[in-house]
N, CA, C and O of each residue as an XYZ file, in Angstrom:
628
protein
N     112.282    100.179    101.328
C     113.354    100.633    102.195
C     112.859    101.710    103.154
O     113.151    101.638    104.348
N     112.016    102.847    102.600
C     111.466    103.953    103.988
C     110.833    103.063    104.831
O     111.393    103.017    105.926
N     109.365    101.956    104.676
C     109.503    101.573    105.759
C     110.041    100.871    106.516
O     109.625    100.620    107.647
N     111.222    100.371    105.930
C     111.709     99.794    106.831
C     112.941    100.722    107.988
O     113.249    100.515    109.162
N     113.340    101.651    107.097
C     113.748    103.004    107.876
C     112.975    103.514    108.785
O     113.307    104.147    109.788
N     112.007    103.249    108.446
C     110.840    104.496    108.901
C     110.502    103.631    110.763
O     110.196    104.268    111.771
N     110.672    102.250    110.689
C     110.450    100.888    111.614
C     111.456    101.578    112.499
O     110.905    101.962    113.531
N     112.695    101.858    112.456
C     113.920    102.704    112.978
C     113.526    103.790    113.883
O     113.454    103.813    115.112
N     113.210    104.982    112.698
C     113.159    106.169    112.894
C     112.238    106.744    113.955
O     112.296    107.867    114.456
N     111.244    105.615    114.242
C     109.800    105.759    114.799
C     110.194    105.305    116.397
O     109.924    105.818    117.483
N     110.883    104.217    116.046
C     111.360    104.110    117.830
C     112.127    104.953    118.667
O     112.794    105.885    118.216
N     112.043    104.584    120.203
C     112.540    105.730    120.934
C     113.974    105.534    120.608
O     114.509    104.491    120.230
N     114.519    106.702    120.814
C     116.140    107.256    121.398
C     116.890    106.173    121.887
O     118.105    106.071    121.721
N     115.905    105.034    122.730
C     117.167    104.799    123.659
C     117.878    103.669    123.295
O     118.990    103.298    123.670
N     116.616    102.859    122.041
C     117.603    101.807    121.505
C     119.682    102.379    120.313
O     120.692    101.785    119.935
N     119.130    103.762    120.274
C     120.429    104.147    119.711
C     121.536    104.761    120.989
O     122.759    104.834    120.876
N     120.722    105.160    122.191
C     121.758    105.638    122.883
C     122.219    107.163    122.444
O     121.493    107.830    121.708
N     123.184    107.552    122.829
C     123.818    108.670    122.558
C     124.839    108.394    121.360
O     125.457    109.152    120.613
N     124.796    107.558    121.430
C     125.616    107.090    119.659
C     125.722    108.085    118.715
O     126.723    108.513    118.142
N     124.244    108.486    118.599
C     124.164    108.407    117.274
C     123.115    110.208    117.500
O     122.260    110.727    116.782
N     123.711    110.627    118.742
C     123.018    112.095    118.711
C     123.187    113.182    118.085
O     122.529    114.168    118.415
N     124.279    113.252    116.852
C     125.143    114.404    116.186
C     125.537    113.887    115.317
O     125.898    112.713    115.402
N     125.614    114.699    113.993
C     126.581    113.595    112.568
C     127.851    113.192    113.124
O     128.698    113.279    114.012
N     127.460    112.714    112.079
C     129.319    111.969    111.959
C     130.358    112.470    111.221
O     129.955    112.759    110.095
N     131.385    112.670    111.355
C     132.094    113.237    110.888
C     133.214    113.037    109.974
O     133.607    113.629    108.969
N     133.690    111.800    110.776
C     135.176    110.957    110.439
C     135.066    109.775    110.609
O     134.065    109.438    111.241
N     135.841    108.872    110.224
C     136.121    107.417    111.020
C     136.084    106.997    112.669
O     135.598    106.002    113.207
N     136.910    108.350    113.341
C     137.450    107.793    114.458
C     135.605    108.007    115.274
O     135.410    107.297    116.260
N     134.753    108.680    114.946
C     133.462    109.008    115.265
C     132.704    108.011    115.167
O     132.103    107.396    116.047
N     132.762    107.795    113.574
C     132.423    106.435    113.245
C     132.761    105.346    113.902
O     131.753    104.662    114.078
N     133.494    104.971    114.247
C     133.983    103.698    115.000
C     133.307    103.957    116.311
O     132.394    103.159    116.525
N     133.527    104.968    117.375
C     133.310    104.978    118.413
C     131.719    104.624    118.719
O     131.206    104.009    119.654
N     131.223    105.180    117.705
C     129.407    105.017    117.780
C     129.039    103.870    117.181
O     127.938    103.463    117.552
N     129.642    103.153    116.305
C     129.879    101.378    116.521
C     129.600    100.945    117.884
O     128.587    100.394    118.314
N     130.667    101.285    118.494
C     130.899    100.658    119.539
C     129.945    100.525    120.699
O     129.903     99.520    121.409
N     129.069    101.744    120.881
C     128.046    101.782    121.453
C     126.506    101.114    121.204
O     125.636    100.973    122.063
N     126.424    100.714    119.647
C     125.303    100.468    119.256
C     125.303     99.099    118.880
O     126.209     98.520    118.281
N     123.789     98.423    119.428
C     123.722     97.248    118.657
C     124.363     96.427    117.092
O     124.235     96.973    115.996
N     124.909     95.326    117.240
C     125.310     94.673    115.890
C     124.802     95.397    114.823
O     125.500     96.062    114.057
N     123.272     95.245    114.744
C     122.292     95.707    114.043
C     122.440     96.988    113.415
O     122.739     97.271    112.254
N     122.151     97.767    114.489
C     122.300     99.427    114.045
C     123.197     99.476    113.902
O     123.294    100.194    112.907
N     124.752     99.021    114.396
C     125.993     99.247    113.642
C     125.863     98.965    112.358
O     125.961     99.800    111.459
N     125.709     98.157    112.258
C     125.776     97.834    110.551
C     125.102     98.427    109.681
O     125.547     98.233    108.549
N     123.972     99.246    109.741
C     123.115     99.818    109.171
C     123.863    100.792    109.094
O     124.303    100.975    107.959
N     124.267    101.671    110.043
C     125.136    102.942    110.358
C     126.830    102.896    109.037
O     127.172    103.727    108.195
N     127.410    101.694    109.398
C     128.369    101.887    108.433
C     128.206    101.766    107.218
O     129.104    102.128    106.458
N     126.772    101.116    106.629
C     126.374    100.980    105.387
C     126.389    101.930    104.836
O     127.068    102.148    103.832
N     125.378    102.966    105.569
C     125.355    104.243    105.298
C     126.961    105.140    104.997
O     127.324    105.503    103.879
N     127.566    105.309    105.992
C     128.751    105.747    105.823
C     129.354    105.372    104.404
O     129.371    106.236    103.527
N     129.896    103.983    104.142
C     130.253    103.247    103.359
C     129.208    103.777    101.697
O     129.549    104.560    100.810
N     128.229    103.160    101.803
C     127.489    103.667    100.293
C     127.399    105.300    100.154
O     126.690    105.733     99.245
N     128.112    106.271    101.047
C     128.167    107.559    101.634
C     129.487    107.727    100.438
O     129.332    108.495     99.488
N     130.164    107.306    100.527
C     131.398    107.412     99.312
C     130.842    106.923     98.422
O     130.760    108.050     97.932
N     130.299    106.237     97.614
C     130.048    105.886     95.953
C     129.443    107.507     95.117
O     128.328    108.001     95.287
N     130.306    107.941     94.428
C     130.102    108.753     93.438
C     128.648    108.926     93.056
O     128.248    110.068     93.281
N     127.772    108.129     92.554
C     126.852    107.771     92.043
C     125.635    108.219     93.681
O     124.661    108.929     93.431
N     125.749    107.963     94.483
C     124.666    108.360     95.374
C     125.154    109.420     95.870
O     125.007    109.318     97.088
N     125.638    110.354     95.629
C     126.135    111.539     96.209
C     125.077    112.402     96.693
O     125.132    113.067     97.727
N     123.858    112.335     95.667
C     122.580    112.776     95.855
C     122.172    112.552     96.823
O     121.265    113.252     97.272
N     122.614    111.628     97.433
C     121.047    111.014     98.606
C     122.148    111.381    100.159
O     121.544    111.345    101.231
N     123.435    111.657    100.198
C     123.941    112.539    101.447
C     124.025    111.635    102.298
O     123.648    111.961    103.423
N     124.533    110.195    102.112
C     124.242    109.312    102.925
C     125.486    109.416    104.038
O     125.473    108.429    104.774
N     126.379    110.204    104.295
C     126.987    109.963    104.971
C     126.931    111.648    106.002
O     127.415    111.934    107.097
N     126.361    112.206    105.310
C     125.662    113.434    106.154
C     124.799    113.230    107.226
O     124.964    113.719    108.344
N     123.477    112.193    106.742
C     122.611    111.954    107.213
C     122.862    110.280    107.988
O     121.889    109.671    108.432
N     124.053    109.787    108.045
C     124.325    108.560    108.521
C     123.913    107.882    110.345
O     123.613    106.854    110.951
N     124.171    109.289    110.522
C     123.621    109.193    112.297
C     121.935    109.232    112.638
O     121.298    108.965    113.657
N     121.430    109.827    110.897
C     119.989    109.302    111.021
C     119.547    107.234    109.786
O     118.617    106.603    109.285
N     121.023    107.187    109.991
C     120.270    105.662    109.306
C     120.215    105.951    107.907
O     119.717    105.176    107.091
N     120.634    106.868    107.670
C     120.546    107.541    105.614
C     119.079    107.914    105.755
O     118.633    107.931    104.608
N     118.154    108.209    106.589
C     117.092    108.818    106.527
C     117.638    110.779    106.755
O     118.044    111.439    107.711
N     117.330    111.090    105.221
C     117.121    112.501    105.898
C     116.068    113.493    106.004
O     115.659    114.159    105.053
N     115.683    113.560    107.089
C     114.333    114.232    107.493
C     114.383    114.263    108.946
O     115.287    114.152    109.775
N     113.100    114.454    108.993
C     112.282    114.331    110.319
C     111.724    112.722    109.746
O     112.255    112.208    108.762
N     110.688    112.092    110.445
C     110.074    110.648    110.724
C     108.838    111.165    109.972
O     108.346    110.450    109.099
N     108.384    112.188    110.215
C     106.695    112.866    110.114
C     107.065    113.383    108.756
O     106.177    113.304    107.908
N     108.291    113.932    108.372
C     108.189    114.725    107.236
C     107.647    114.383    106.142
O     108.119    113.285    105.846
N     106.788    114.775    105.245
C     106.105    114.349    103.577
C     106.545    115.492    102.754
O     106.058    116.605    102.953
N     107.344    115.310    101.934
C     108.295    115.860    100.872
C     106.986    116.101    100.022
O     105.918    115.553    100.291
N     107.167    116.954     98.994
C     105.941    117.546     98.322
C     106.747    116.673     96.883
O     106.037    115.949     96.184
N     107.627    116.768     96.694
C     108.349    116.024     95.470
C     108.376    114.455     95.532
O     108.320    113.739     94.532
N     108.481    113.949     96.990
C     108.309    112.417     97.028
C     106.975    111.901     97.056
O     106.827    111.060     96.169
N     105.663    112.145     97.936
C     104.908    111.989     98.531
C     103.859    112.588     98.264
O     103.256    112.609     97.191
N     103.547    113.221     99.475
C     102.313    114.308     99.614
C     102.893    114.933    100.979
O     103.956    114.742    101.569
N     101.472    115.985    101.329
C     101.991    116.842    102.378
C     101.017    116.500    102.808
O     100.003    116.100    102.236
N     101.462    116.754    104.886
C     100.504    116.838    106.025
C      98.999    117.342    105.519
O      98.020    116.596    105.478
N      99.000    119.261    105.001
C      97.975    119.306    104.795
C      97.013    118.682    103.952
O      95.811    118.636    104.214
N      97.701    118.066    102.651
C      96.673    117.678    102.156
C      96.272    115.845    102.473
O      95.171    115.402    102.147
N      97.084    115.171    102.973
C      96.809    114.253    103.721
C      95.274    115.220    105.071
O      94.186    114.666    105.225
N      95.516    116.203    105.594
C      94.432    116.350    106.541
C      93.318    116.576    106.078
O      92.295    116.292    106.700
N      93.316    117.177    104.797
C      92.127    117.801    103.624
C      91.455    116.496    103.064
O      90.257    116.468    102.783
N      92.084    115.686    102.954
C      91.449    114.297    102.419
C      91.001    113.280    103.605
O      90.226    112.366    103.321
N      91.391    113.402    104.677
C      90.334    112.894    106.078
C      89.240    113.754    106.031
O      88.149    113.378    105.602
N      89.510    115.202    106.556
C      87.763    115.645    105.850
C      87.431    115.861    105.106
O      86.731    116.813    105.450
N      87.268    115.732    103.836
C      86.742    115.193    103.157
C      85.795    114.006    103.109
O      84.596    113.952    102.835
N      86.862    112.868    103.528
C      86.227    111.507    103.975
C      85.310    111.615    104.623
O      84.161    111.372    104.254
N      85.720    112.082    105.943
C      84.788    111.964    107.323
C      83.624    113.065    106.820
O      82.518    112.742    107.256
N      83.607    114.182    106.079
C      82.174    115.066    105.579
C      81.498    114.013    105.042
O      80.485    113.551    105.565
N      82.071    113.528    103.857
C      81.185    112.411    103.269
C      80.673    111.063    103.748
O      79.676    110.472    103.333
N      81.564    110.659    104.737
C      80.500    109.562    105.750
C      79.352    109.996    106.681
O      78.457    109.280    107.130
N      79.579    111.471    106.906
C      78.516    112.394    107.618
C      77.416    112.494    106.848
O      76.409    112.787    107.493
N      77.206    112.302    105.286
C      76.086    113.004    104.604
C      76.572    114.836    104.279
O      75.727    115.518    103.700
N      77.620    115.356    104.594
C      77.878    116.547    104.285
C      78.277    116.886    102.993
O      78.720    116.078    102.177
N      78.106    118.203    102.787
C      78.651    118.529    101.653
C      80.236    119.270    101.801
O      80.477    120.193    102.579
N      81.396    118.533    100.717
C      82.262    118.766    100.803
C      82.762    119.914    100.216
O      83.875    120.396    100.426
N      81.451    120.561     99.082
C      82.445    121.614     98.148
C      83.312    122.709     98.959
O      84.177    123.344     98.356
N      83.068    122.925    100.343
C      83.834    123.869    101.016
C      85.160    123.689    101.350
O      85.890    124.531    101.875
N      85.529    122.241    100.936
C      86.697    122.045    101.292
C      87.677    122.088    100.046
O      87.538    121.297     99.113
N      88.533    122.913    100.070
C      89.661    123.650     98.854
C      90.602    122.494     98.913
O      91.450    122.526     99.805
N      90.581    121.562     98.165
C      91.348    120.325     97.970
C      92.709    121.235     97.136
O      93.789    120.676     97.324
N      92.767    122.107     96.547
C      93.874    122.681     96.138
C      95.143    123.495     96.836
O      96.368    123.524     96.720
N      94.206    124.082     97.557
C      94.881    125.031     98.800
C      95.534    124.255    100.126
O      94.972    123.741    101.094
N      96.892    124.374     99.795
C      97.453    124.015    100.671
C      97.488    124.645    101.966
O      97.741    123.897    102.910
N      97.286    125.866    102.210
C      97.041    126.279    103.525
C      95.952    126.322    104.431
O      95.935    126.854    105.540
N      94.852    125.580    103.728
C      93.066    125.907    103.950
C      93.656    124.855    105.267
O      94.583    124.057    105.407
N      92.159    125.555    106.373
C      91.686    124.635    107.367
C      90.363    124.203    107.293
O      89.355    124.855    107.017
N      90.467    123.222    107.528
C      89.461    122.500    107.197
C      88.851    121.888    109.054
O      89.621    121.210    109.735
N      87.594    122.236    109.523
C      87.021    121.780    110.461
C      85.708    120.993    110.851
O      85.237    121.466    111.886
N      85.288    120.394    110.564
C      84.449    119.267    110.491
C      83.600    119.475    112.201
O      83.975    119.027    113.285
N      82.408    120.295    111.884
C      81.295    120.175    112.943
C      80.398    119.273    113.285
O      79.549    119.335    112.395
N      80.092    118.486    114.037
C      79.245    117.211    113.983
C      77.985    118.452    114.855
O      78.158    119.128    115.869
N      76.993    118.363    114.110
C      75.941    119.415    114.516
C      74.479    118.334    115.951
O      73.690    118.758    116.795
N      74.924    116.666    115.375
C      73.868    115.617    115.941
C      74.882    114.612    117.067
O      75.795    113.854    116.743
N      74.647    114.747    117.696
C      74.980    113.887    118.832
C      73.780    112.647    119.155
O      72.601    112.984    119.267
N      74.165    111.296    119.282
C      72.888    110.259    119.540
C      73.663    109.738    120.110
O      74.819    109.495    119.763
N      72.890    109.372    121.526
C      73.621    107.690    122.437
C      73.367    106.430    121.539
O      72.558    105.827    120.834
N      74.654    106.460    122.073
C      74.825    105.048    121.148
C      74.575    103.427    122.202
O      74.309    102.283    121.833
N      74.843    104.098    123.811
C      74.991    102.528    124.840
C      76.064    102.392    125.252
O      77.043    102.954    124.760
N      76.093    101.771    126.043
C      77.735    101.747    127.466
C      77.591    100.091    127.125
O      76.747     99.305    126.696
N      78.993    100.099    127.608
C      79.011     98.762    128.076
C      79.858     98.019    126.959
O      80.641     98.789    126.404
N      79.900     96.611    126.453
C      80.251     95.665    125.681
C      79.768     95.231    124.764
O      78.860     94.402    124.832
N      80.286     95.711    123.598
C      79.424     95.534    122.851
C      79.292     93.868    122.113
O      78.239     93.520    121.579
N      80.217     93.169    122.165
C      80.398     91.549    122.276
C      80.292     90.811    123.370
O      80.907     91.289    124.324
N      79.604     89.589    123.625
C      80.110     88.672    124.652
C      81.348     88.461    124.793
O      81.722     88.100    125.909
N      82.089     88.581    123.988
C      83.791     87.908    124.419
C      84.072     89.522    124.861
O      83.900     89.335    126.065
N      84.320     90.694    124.786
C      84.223     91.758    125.414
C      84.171     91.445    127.028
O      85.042     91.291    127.885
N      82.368     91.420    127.032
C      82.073     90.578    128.225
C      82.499     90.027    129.368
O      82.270     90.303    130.545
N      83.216     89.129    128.798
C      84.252     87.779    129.116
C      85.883     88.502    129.857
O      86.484     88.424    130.928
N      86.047     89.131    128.644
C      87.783     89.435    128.651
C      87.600     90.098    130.218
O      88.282     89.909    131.225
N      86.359     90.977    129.995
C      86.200     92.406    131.217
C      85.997     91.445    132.735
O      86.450     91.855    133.804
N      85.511     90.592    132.649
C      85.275     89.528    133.825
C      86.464     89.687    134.008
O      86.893     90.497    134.830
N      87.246     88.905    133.237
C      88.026     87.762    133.458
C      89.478     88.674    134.140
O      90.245     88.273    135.015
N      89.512     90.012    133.388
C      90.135     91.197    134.032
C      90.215     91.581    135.739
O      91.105     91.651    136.586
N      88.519     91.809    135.679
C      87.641     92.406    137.246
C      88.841     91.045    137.995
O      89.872     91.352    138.594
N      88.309     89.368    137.734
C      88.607     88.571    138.349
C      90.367     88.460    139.087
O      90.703     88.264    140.255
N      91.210     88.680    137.836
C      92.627     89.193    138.161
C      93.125     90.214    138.711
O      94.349     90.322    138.783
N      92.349     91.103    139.175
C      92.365     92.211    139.849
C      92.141     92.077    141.444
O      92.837     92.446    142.389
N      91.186     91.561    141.391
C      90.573     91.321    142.723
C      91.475     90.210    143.651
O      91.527     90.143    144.879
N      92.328     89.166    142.407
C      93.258     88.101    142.976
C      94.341     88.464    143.111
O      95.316     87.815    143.488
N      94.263     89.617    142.792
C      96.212     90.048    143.166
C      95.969     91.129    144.370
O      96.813     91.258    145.257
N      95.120     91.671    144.354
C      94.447     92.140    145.650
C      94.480     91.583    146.832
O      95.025     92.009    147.850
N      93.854     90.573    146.669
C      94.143     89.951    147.739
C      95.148     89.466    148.246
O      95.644     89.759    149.334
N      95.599     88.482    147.267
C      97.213     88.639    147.366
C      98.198     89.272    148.283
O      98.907     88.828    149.186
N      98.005     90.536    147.727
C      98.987     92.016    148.290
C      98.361     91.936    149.661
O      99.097     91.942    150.648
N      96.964     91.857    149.795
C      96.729     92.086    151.682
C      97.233     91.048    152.544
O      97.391     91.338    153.730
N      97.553     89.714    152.088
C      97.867     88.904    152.606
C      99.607     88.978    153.064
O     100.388     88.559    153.919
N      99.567     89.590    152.172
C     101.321     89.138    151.782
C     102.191     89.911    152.992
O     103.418     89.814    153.028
């Protein structure tokens, strides 16, 4: 269910409109921001509302949080009780990335949630320009070629 919330939460503003910019409050709110929003998101929206009264989910605030889809958060947020957190999601990329380097990681405080962690690449090597596939190659032609034909195009036109 988060990701499929999360599929929601991640898109822009404008598929909800102003609908859905402030809780909800009442019915007559409720209805009106129906009215503005896709089949879709309507229905999602009154679900919320609706499973928002059952005794039993009172916990989860679904009718608080109904103008966010029963998501309550931010999109980015990582709950330390559900999940994990930003930082240590960032502590475990370097980590990673030290250890694909050949580095040594003990400097990095996998415990400490407030540590920064900065990853110096001390070796720089050219690696080569260009394409690194023939179909690369190809696509980049075949690009140049559509470029140059709508070009012309436009001078003609």
């Amino acid at each position: 269910m988060a990701g499929y919330i999360a599929k929601y939460a991640t898109k822009g503003t404008e598929s909800f409109g102003a609908a859905l910019d402030r809780r909800i409050h009442n019915l007559c709110q409720l209805d009106r921001a129906e009215r503005e929003l896709t089949p879709h998101i309507a229905a999602m929206l009154r679900t919320c509302w609706t499973l928002g009264a059952d005794p039993a989910l009172a916990a989860l605030r679904l009718r608080q949080w109904a103008h966010m889809l029963g998501f309550g958060g931010h999109w980015t947020t990582k709950s330390r009780r559900y999940s994990t957190t930003m930082g240590a999601l960032r502590r475990a990329r370097a980590v990673w990335t030290a250890r694909q380097h050949g580095h040594d990681t003990l400097d990095i405080d996998q415990d400490q949630d407030a540590a920064e962690t900065v990853v110096v690449l001390r070796e720089w090597a050219y690696r080569g320009n260009g394409w690194t596939t023939p179909g690369e190659a190809t696509l980049a032609a075949y690009t140049r070629e559509q470029r140059r034909t709508a070009r012309a195009a436009r001078a003609t036109a």
